[in-house]
ZAKE-330012 format. One record per atom (N, C-alpha, C): residue number from 1; residue in one letter; chain; x, y, z. Coordinates in Angstrom, 2 decimals, padded with zeros to 5 digits. Layout:
BEGIN
(rec NUM,a,A,(X,Y,Z));
...
***
This chain:
BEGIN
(rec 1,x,A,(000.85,-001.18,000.00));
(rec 1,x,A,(000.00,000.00,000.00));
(rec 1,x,A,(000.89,001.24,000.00));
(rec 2,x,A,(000.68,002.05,-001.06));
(rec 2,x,A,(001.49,003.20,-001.00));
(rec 2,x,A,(000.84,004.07,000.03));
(rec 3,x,A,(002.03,005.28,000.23));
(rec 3,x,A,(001.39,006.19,001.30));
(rec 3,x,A,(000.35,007.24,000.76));
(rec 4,x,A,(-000.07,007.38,-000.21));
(rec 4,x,A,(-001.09,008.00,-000.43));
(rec 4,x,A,(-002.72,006.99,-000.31));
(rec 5,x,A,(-003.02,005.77,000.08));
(rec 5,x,A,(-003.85,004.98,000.25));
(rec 5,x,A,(-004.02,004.95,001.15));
(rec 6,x,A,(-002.95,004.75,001.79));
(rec 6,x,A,(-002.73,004.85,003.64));
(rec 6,x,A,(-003.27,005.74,004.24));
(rec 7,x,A,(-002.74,007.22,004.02));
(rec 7,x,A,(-003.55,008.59,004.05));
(rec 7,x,A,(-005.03,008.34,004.57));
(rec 8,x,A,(-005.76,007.86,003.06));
(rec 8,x,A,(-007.17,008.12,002.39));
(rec 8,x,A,(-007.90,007.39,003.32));
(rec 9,x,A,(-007.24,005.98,003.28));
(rec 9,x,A,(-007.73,005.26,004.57));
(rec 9,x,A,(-007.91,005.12,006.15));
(rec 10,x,A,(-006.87,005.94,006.37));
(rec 10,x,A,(-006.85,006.80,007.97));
(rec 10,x,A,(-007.65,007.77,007.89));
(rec 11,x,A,(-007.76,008.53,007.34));
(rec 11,x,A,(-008.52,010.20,007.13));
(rec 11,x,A,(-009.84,009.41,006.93));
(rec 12,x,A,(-010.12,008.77,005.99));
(rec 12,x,A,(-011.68,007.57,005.92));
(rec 12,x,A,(-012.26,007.51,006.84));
(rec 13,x,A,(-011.40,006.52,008.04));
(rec 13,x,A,(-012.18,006.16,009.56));
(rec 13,x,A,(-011.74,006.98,010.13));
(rec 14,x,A,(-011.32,008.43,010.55));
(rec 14,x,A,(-011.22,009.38,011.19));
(rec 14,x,A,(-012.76,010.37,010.59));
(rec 15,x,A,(-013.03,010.61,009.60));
(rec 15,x,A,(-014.05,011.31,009.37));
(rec 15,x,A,(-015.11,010.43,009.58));
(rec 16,x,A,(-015.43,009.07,009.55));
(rec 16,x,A,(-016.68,008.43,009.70));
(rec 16,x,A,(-016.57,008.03,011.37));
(rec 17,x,A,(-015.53,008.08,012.18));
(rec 17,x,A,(-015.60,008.36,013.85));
(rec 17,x,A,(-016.20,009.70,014.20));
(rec 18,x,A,(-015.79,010.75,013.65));
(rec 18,x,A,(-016.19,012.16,013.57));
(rec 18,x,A,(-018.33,012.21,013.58));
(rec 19,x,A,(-018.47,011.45,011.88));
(rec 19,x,A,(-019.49,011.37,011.64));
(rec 19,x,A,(-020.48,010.55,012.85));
(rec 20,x,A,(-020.42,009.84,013.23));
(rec 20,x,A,(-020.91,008.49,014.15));
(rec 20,x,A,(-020.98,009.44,015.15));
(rec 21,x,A,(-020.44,010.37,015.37));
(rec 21,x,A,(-020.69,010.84,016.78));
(rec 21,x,A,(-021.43,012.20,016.30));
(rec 22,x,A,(-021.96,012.42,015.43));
(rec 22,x,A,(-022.80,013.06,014.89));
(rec 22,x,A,(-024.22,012.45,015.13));
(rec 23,x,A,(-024.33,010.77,015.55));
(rec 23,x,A,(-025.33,009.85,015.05));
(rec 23,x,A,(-025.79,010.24,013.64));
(rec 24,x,A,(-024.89,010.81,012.58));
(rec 24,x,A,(-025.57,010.95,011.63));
(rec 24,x,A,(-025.48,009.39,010.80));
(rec 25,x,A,(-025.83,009.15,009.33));
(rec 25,x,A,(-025.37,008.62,008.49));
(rec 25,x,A,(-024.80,009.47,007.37));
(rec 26,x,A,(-024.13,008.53,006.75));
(rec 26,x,A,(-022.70,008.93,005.67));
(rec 26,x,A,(-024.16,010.12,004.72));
(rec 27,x,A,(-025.14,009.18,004.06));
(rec 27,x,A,(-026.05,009.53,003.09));
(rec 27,x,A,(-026.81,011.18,003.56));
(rec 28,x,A,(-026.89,010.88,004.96));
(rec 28,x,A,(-028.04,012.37,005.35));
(rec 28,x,A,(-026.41,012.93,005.50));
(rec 29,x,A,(-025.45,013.06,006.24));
(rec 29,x,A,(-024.35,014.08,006.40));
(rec 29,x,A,(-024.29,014.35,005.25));
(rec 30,x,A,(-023.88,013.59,003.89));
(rec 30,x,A,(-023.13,014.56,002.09));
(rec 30,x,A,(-024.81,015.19,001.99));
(rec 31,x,A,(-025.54,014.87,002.31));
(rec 31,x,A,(-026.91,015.51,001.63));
(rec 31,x,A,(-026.78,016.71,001.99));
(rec 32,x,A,(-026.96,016.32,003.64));
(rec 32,x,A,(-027.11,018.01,004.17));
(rec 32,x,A,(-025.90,019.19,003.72));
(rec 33,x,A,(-024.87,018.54,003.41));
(rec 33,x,A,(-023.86,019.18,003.78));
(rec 33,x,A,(-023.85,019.84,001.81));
(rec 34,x,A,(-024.34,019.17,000.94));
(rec 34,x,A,(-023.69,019.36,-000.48));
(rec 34,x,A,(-023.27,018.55,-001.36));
(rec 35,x,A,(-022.70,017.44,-000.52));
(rec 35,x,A,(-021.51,016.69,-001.03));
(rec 35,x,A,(-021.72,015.51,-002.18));
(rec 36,x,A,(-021.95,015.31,-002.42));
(rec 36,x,A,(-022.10,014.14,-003.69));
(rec 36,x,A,(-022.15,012.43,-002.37));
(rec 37,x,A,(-023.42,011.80,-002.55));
(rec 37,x,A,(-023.24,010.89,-001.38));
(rec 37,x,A,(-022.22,009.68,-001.94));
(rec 38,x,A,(-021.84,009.47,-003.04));
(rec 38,x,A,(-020.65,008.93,-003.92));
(rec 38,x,A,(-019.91,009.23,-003.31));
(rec 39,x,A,(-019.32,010.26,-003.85));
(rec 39,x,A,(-017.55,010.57,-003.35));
(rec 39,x,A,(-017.64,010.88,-002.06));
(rec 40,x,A,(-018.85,010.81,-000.92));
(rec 40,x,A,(-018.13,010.98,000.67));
(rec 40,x,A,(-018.36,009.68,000.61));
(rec 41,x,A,(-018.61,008.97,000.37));
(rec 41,x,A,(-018.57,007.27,000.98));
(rec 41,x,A,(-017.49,006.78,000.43));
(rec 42,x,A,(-017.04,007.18,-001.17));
(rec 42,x,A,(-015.90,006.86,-001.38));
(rec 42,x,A,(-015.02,007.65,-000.34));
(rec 43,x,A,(-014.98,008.77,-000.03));
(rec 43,x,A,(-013.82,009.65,001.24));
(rec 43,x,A,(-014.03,008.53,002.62));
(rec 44,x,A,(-014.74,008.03,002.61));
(rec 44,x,A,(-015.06,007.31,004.36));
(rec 44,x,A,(-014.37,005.50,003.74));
(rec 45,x,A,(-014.43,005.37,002.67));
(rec 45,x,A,(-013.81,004.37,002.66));
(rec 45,x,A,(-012.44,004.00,002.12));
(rec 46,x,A,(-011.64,005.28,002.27));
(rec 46,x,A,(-010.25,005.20,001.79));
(rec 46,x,A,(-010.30,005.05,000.54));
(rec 47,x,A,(-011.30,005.13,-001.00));
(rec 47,x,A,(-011.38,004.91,-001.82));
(rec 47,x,A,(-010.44,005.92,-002.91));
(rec 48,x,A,(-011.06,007.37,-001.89));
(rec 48,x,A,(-010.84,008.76,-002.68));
(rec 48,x,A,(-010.24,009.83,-001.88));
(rec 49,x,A,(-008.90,010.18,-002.26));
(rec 49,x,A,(-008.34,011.41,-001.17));
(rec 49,x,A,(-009.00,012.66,-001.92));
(rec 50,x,A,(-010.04,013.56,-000.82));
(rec 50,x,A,(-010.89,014.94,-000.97));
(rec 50,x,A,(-009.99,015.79,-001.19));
(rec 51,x,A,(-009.82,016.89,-002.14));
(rec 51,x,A,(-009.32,018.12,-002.12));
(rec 51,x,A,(-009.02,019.18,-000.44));
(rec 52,x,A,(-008.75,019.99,-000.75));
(rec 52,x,A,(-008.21,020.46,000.92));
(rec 52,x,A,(-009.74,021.22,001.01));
(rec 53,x,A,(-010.11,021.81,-000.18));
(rec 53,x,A,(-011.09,022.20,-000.05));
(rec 53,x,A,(-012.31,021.58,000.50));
(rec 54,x,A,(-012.20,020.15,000.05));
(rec 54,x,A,(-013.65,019.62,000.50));
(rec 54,x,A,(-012.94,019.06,001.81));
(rec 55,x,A,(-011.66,018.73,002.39));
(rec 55,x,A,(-011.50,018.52,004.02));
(rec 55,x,A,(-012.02,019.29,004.62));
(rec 56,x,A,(-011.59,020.91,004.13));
(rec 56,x,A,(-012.44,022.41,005.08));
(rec 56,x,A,(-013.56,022.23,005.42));
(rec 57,x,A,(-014.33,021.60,004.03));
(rec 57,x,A,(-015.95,021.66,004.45));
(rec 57,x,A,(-016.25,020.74,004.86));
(rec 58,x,A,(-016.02,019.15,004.61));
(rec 58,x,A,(-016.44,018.34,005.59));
(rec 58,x,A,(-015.81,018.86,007.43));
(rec 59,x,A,(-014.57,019.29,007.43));
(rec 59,x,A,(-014.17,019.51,009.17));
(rec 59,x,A,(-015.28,020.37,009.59));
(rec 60,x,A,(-015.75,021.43,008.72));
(rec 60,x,A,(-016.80,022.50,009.44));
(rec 60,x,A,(-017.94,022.14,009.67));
(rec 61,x,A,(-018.56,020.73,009.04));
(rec 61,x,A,(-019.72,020.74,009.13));
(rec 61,x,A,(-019.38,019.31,010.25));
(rec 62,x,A,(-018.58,018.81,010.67));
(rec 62,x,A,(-018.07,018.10,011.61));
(rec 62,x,A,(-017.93,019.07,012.74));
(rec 63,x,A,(-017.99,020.25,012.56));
(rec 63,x,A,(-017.86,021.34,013.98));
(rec 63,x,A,(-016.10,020.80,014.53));
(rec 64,x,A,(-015.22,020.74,013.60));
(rec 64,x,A,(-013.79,020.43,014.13));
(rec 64,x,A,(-013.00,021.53,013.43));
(rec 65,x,A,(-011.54,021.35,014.12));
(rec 65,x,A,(-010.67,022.12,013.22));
(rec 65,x,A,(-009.90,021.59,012.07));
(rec 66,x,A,(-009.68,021.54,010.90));
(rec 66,x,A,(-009.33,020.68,009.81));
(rec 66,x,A,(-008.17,020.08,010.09));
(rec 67,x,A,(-007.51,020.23,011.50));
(rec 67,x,A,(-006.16,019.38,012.22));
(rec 67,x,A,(-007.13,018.11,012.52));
(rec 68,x,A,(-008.05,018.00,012.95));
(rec 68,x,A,(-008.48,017.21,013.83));
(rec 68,x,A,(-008.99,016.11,013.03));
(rec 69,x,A,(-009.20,015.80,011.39));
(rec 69,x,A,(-009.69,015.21,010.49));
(rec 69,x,A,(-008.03,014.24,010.44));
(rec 70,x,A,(-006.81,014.27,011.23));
(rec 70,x,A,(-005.41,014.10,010.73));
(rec 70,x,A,(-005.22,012.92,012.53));
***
């Protein structure tokens, strides 16, 4: 596994621990939030590394600081 998979896949179950304590699900969080419910499930499953831009907006709507997605 290269280190860019590795990344995608840590940052994955760090944003869906984040999410869970939201009690949200993956589908209502990208809804509410904008996000395409595709590419955040691909982001929650290490599939797809998000732009910095879409880390910003998923950390904000996580109510975190975009350190805390790391």
């Amino acid at each position: 596994m290269n280190n860019m998979s590795a990344l995608a896949k840590k940052l994955g179950k760090r944003i869906r621990e984040l999410r869970k304590k939201q009690d949200s699900t993956s589908e209502k969080f990208a809804q509410e939030n904008g996000i395409s419910v595709g590419y955040f499930c691909d982001i929650e499953n290490g599939k797809r590394l998000p732009t910095l831009e879409m880390l910003e907006k998923i950390a904000k709507a996580l109510g975190v600081p975009l350190r805390e997605l790391f």
